[in-house]
N, CA and C of each residue as an Amber inpcrd file, in Angstrom:
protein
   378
 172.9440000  75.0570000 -28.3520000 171.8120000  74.2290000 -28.7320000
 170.6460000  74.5360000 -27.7940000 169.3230000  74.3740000 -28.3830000
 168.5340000  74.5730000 -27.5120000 167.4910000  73.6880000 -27.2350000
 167.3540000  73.6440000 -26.0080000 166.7730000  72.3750000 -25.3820000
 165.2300000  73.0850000 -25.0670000 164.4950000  72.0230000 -25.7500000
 162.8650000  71.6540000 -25.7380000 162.6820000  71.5220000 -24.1590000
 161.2950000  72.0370000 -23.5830000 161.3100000  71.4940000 -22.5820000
 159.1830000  71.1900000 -22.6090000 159.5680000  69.6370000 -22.3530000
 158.3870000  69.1380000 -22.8980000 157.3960000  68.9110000 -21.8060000
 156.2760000  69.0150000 -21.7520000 155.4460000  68.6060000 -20.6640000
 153.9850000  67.7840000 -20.9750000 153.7140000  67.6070000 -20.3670000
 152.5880000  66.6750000 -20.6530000 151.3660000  67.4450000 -21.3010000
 151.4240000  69.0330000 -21.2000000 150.1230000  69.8240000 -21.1650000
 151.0430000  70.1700000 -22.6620000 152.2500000  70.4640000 -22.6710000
 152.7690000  71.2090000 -24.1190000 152.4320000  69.9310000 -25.3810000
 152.5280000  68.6020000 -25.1510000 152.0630000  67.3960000 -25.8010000
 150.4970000  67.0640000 -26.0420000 149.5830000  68.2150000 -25.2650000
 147.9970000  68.0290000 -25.3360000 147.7690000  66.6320000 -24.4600000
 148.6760000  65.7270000 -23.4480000 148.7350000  65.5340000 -23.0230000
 147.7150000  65.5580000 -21.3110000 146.6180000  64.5380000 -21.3000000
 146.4100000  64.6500000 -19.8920000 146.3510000  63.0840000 -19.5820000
 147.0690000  63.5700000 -18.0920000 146.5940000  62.5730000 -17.1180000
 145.1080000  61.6250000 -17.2040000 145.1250000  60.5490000 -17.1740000
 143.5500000  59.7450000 -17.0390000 143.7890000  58.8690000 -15.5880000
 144.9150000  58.0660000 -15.6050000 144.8340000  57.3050000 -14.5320000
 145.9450000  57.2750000 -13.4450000 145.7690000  57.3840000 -12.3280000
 147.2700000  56.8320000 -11.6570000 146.3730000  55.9680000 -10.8410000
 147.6570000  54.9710000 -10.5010000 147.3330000  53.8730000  -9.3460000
 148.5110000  53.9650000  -8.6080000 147.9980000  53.1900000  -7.2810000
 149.5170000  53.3650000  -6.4330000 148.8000000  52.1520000  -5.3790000
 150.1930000  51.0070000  -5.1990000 149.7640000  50.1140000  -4.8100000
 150.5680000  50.1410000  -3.4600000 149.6000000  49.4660000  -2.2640000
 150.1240000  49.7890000  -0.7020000 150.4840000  48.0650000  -0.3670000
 151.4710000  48.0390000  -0.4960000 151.8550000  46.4160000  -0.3290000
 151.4190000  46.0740000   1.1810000 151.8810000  44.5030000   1.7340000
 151.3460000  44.8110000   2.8720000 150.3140000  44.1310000   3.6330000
 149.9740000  44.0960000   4.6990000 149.2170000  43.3190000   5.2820000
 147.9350000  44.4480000   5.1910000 146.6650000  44.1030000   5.2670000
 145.5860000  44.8580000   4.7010000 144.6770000  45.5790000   6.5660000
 144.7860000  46.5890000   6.4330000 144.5370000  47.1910000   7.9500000
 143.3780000  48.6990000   7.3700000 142.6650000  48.3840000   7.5060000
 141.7640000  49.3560000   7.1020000 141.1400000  50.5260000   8.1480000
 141.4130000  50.4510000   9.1250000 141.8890000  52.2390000   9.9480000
 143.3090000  52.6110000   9.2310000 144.4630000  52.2570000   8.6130000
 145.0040000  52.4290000   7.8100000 144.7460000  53.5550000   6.6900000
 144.1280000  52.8330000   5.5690000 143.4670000  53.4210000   4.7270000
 142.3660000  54.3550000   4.6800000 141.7410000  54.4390000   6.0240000
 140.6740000  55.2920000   6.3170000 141.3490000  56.4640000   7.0770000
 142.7160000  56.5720000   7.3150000 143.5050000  57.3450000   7.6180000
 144.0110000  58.0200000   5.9640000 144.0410000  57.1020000   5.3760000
 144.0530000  57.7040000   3.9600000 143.5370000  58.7250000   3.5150000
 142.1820000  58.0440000   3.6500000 141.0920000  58.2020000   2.9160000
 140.3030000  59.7190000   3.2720000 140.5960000  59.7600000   4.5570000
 140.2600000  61.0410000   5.6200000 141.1770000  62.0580000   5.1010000
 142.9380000  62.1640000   4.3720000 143.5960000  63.2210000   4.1040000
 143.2420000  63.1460000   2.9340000 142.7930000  62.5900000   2.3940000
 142.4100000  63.1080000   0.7060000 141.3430000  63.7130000   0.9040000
 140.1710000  63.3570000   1.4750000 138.9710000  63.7920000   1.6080000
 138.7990000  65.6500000   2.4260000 139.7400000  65.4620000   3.3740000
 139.6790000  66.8610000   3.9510000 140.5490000  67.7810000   3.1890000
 141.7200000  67.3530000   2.5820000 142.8710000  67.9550000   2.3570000
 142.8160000  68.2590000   0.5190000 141.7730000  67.6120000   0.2120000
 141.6650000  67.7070000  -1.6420000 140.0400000  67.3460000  -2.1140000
 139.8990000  67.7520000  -1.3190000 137.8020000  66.9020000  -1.1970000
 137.5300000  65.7140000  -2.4850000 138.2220000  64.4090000  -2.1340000
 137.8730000  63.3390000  -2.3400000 137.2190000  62.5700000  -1.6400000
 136.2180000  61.9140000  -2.3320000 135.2690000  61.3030000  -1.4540000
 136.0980000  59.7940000  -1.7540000 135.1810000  58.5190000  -0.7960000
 136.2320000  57.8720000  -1.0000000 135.4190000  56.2440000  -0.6180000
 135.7170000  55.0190000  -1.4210000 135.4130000  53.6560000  -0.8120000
 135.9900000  52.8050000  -1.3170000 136.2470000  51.4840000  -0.4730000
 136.8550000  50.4280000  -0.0430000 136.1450000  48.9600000  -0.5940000
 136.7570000  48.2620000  -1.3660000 136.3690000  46.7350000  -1.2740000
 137.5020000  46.0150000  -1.3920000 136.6970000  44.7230000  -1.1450000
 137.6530000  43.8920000  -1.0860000 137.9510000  42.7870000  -1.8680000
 138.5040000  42.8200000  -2.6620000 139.1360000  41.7150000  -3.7180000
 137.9710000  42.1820000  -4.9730000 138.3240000  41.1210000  -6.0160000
 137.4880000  42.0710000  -7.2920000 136.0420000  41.7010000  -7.0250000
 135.3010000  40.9390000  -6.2380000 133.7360000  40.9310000  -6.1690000
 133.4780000  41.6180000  -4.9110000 134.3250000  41.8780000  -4.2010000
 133.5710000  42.6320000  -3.5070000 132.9270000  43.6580000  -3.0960000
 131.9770000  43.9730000  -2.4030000 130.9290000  44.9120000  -2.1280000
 131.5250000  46.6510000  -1.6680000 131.2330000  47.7250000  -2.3610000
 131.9290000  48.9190000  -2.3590000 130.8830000  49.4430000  -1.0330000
 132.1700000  50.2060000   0.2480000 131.6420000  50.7290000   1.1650000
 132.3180000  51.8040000   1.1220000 131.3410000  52.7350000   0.6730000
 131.7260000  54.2570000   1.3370000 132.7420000  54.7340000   2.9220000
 133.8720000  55.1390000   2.4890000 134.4460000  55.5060000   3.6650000
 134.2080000  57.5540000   3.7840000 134.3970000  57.8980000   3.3040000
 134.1470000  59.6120000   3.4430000 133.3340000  60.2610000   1.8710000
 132.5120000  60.6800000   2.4460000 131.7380000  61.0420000   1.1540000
 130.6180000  62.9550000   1.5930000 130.7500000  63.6020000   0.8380000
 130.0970000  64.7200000   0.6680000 129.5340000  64.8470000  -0.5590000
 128.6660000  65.2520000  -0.7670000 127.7960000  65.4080000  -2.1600000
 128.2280000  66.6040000  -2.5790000 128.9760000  67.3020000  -2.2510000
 129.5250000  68.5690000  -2.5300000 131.1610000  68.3290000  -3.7190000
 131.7120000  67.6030000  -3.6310000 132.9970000  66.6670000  -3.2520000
 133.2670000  66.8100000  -4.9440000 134.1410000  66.6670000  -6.0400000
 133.8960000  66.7230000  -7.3090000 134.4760000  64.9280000  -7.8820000
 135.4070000  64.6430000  -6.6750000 136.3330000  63.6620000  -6.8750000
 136.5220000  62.6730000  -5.8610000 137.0180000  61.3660000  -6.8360000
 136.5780000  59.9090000  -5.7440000 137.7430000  59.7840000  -6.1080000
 138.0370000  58.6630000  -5.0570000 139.2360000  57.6340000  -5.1290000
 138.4600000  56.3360000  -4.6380000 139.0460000  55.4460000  -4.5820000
 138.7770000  53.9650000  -4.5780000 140.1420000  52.8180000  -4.3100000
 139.7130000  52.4670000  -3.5180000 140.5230000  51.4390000  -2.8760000
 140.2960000  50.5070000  -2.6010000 141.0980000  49.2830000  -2.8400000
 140.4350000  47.7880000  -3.0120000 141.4820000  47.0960000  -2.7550000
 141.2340000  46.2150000  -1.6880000 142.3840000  45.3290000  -0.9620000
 142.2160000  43.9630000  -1.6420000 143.3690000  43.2070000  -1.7840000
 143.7190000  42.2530000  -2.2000000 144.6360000  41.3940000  -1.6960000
 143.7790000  40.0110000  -1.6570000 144.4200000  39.0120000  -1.1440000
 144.9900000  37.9410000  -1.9300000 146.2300000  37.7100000  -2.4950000
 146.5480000  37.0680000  -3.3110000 147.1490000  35.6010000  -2.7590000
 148.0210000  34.8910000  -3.9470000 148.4030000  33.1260000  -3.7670000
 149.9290000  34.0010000  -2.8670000 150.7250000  32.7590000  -2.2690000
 152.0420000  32.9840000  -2.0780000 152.7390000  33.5220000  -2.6280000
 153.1400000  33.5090000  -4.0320000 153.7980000  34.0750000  -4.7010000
 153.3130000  35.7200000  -5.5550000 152.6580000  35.9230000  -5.1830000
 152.1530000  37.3900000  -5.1700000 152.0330000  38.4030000  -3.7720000
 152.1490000  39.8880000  -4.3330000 152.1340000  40.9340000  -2.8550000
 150.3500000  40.8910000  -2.5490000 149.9310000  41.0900000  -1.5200000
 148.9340000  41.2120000  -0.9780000 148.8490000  42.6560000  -0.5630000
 147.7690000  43.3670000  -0.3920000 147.7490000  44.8520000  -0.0960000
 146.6340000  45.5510000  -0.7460000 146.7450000  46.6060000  -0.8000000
 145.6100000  47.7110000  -0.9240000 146.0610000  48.0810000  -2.3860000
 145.0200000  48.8890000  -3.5290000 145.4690000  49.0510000  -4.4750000
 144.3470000  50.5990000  -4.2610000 145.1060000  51.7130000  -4.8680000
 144.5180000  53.2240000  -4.9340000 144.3260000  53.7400000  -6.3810000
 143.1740000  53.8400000  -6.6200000 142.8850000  54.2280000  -7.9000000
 141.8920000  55.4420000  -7.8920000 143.1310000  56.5070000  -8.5770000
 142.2140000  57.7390000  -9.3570000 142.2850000  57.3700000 -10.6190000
 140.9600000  57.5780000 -10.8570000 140.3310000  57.2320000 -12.5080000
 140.3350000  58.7060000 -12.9520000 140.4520000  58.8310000 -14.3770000
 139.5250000  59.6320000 -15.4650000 140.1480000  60.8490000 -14.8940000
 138.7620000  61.8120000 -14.3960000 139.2450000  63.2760000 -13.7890000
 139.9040000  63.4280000 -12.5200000 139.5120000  61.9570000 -11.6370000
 140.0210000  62.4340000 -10.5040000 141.5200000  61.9460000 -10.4830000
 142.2210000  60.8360000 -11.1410000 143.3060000  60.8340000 -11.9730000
 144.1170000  62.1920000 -12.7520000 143.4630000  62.9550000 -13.2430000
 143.9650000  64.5570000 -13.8120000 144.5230000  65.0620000 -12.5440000
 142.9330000  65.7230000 -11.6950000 142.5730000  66.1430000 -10.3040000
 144.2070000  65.9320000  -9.2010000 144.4160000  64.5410000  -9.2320000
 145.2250000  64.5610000  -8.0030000 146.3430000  64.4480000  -8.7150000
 147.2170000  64.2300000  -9.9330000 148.1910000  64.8720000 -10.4080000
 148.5500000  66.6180000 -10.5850000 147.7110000  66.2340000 -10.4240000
 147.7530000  68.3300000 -10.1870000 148.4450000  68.7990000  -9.3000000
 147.9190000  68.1670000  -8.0040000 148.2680000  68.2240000  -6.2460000
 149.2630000  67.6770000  -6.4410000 150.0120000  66.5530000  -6.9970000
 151.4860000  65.9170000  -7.3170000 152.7220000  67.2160000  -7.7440000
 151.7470000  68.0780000  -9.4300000 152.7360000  69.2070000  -9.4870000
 152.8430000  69.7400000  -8.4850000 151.9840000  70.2870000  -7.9070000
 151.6900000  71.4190000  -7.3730000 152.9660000  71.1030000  -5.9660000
 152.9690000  69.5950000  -5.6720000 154.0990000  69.6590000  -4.4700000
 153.0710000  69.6430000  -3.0600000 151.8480000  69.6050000  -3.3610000
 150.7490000  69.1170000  -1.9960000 150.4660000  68.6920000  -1.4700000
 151.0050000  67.0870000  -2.0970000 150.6200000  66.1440000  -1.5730000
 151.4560000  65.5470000  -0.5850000 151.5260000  65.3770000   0.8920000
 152.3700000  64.9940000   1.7940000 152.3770000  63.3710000   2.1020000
 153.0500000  62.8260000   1.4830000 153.3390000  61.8350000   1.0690000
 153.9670000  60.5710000   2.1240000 154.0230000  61.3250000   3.5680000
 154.1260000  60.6980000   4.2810000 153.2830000  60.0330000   5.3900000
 151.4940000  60.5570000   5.0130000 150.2710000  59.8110000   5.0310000
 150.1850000  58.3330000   4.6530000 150.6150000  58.0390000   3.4950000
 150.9380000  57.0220000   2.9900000 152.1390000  55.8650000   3.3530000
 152.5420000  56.6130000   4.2460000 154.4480000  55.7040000   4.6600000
 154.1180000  55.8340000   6.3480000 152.9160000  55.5070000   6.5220000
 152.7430000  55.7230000   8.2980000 153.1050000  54.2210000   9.1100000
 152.3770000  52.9690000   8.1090000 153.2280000  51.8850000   9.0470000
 154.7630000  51.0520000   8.3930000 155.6850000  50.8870000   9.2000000
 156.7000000  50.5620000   8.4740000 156.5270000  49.3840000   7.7950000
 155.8790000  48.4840000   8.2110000 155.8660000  47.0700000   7.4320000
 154.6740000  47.1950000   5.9210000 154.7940000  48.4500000   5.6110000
 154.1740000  48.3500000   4.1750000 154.6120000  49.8000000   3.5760000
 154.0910000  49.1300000   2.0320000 155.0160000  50.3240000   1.0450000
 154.0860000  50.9300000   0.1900000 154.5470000  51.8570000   0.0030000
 153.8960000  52.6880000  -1.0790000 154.3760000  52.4650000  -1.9980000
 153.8020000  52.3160000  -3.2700000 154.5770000  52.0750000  -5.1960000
 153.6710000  52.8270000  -6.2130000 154.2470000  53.4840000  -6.9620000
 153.3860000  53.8050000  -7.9390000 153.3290000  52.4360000  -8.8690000
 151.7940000  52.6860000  -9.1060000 151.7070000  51.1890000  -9.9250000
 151.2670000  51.7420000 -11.2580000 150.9040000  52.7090000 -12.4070000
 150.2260000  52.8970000 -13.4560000 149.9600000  53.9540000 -13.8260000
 149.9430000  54.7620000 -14.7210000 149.8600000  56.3480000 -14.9670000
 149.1130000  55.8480000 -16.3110000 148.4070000  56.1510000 -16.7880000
 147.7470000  56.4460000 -18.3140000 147.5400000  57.9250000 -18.3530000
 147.5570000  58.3280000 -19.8110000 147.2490000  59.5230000 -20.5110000
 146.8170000  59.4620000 -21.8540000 145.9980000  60.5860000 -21.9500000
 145.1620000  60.3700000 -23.2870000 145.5390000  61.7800000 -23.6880000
């Protein structure tokens, strides 16, 4: 028998969104430790707010750069996680699944303090 082997690109398949949520107490030299290996290591530019009204501050940015990420900390009730939430949109969503195939992404940027976690939170494709 012969086995299909299916991929997201053989389906016309692309990437639009991933999110990945950093549970956690909210420490932003943290994330600007983030924000600094995406930016040098995949030229994402990159900014920070806080909760859904708040005000977007540029953490690493080049006008050269093709791709953003965005990060937005959240403070929730008791019964919810509190933490950072990472969102590639649209292309830069495509963009850093790429670096995922590709096996680039060193993933232990993200797992630097023990009392918080990394999760994938959301993948869309169109």
């Amino acid at each position: 028998m012969k086995q299909n082997k299916f991929t997201f690109e053989s389906e016309n398949l692309v990437v639009d969104y991933i999110f990945f949520n950093i549970e956690g107490l909210f420490d932003k030299k943290y994330v600007k430790r983030i924000a600094k290996y995406l930016f040098q290591n995949f030229g994402f530019n990159s900014t920070i707010a806080i909760g859904l009204e708040g005000k977007e501050e540029t953490l690493f940015n080049d006008s050269k750069n093709k791709y953003q990420v965005y990060f937005r900390a959240y403070k929730y009730s008791e019964i919810y996680w509190d933490g950072i939430k990472i969102d590639f949109s649209e292309k830069n969503g495509h963009q850093f699944y790429n670096f995922i195939v590709a096996n680039q992404v060193n993933w232990e940027i993200f797992n630097q303090q023990k009392d918080l976690r990394l999760s994938f939170s959301r993948l869309d494709l169109c």
